[in-house]
N, C-alpha and C positions, 0 to 999 in steps of 0.2 A: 465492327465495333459500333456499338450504340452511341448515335447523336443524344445530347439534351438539349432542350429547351430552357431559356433560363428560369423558368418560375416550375422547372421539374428538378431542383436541387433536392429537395427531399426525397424524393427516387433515385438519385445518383449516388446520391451519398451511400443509401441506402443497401442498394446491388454494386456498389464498390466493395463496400464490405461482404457481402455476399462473396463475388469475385474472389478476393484476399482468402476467405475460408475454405473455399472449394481447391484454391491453389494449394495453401497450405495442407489439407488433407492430400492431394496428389502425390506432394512432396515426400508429406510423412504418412504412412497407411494406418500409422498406432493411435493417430488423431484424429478422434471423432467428433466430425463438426457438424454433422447431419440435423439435429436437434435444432441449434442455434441456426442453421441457415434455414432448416424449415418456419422458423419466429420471426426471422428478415423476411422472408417473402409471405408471412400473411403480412406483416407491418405493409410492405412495398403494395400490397394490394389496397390495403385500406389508405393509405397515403395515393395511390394512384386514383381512386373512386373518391376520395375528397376531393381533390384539385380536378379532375374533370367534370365533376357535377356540375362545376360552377366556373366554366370557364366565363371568360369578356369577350369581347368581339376582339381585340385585339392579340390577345392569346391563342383564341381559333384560326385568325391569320398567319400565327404563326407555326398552326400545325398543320393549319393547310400546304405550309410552305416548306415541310418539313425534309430536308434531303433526301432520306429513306421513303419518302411515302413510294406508293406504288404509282407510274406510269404509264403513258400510256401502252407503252412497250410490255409492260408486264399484264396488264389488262387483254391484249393481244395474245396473246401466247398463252395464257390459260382459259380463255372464254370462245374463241375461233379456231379452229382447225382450216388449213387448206388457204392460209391467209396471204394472198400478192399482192402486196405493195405496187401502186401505180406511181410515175413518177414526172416530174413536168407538167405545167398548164398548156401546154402550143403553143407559146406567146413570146416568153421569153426565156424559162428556164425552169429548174427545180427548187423549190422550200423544204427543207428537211425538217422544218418546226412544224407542219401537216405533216401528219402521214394520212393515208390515206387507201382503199384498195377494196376489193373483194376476198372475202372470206364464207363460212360457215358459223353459223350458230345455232349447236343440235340438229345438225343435219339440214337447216333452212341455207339457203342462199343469202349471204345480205351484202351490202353496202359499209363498211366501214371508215371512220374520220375522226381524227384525233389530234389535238397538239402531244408533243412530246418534248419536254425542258431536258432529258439530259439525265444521267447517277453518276457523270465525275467530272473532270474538266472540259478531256478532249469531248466527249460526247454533248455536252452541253455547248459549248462552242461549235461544234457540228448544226447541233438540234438548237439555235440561239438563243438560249435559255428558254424556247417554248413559245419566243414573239414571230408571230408571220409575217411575212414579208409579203407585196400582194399576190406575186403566183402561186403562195400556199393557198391562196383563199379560192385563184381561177383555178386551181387542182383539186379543190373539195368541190366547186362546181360542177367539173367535168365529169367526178364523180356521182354527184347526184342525178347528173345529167342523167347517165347509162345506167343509175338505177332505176329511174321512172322511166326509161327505154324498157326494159327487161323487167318490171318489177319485182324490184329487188327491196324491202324495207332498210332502211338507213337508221343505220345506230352513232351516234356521234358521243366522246370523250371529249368534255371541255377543260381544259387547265392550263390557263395561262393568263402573265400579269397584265398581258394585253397585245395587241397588235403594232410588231415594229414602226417607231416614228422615225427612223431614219430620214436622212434627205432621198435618195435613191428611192427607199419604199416612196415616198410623195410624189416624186417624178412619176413613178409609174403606175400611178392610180392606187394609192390605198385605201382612201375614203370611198371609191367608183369599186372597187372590189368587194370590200366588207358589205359594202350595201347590195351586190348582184350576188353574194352568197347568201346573206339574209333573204333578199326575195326568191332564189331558189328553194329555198328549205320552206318556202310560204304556196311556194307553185307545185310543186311533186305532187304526185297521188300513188304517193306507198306511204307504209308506218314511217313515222322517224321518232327515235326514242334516242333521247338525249341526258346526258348525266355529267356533273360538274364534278368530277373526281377531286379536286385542289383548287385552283385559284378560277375565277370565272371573274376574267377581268373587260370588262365595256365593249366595243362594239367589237373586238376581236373574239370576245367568247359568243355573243349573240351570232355572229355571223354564221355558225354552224351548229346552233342552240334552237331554234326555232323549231323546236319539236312537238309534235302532239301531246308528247309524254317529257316532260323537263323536271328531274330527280335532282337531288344534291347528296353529297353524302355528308354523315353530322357535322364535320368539323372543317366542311369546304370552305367556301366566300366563295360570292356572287357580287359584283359591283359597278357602277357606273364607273368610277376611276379608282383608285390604288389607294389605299388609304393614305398612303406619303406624297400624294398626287392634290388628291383630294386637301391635305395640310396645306402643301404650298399655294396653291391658289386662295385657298380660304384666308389662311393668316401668315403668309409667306415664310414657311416655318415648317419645314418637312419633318425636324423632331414630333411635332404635334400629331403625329399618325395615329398615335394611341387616341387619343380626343377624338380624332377624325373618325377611325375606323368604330367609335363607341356611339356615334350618333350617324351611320350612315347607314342603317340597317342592311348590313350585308351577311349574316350567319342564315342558314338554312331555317330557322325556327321564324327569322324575322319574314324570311320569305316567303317561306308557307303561311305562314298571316298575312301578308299581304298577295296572295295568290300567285305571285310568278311561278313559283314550281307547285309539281303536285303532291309529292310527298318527301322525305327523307328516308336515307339509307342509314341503317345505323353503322356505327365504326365499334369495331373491338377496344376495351377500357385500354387507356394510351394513347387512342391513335392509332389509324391505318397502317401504318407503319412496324407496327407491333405483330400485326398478324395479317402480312397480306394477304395469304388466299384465303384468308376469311368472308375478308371487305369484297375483295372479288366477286367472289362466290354468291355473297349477297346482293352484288350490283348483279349479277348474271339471271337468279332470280326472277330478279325486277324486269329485267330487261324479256325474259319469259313470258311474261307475263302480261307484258305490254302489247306483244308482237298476237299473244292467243286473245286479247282483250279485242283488235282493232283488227282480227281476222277478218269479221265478217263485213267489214263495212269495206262499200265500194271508194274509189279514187275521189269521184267528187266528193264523197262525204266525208273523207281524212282532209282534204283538201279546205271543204269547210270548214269544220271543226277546229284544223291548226289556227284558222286564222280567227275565227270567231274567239278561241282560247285566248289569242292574242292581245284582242280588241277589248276584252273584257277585264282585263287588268287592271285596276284603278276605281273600276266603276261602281264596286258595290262596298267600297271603304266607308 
């Protein structure tokens, strides 16, 4: 059953009725509605290509956030073959908001890392809506570790509203964490090609974002805090998110003018959600193409380059 969003009422309404006509033809075979529902869905089309031409920053977050969108779990399963999930950091236990592991992609070896929030309750409560706790962060380490052991390039999936604040995560180092996973991904000498699928929230998404290659797909966010995060501190007033989230340049279009990523992925009209092996498909691409871009350059020169990409952020505004 298809979610909406609330500023996509004229799409519901619209394939509501759709719905209604398709039924009623099933019912009665004498009625023909084919005509009338082919006129509903060119309207649903054009009604859909209005309202996403011109979304806001806060309408993006919202389709970033969108239950259907695709996963990291889905992303997995059609882009790797031969994919084993590793589990535990040595330390203290497992994070199931990282996944993490060795797989294939097109026949190469690689390094794989990802948050994953979850498509229903139990799974999301499993997967903590997507927030790490800090052994997911020492389990993407461990991972990067063994893939600049073996060189292996590292692909990472970022989507999450950010890194567990629990009290437990603080006890056990989650700021000492997020920061030895970020300098990991700054120290390796393989590719690492990174892409913000959904939310790409502060130092929980950097922490395993510090890629040579950092993509967003169109209708992600990218942010230092949450835009309802962002409200409360600003003007104590978590309603103001919309405010927030329209002045903190976090859509992929702002980002790519301000350099932090290098390009965007485009999303199927709707939202990824709409057509995931589309969007897939498209990030898989990218991700192709990143890995044959940075073939020929040696360790130290990925090595340089990440961090040089880094540094230069800001500088030439």
């Amino acid at each position: 059953m298809q979610t909406y969003l609330d500023f996509e009422k004229p799409i519901s309404d619209l394939e509501g009725k759709i719905h209604e006509l398709k039924k009623l033809a099933a019912e009665d075979e004498s009625i023909d509605t084919s005509d009338e529902i082919q006129r509903l869905e060119v309207r649903v089309r054009e009604a859909m290509q209005e309202i996403y031409a011109k979304l806001n920053p806060w309408q993006k977050t919202q389709v970033a956030r969108h239950p259907q969108r695709p996963h990291f779990v889905d992303y997995a399963a059609r882009l790797f073959t031969d994919f084993t999930p590793l589990a535990g950091d040595r330390t203290f236990g497992e994070d199931a908001a990282i996944q993490a592991g060795l797989g294939r992609f097109r026949g190469q070896s690689v390094a794989i890392i990802g948050q994953e929030k979850g498509n229903d309750t139990k799974s999301r409560i499993k997967h903590n809506f997507g927030s790490p706790r800090p052994e997911g962060y020492r389990k993407a380490i461990r991972v990067m570790e063994m893939a600049d052991r073996f060189g292996l390039p590292v692909i990472s999936l970022v989507d999450t509203a950010g890194a567990y604040p629990g009290v437990g995560a603080e006890e056990r180092g989650q700021a000492e964490a997020i920061a030895r996973s970020t300098e990991m991904c700054l120290g390796i000498k393989v590719p690492m090609v990174s892409i913000v699928i959904g939310e790409g929230g502060s130092g929980g998404a950097i922490a395993i974002a510090t890629g040579n290659k950092v993509f967003m797909l169109e209708h992600a966010i990218y942010s230092v805090i949450s835009p309802e995060g962002a409200a409360s501190i600003l003007w104590r007033d978590s309603t103001r998110a919309r405010e927030a989230a329209s002045n903190m340049k976090i859509t992929a279009e702002d980002l790519k003018a301000l350099g932090v990523i290098d390009d965007i992925i485009p999303e199927p009209m709707g939202g990824a959600h709409r057509e995931p092996e589309k969007v897939i498909d498209a990030a898989g691409e990218v991700i192709g193409a990143s890995l044959k871009e940075m073939s020929a350059l040696s360790g130290d020169q990925l090595r340089a380059a990440r961090r040089q990409k880094f540094l230069d952020i800001g500088r030439n505004l």
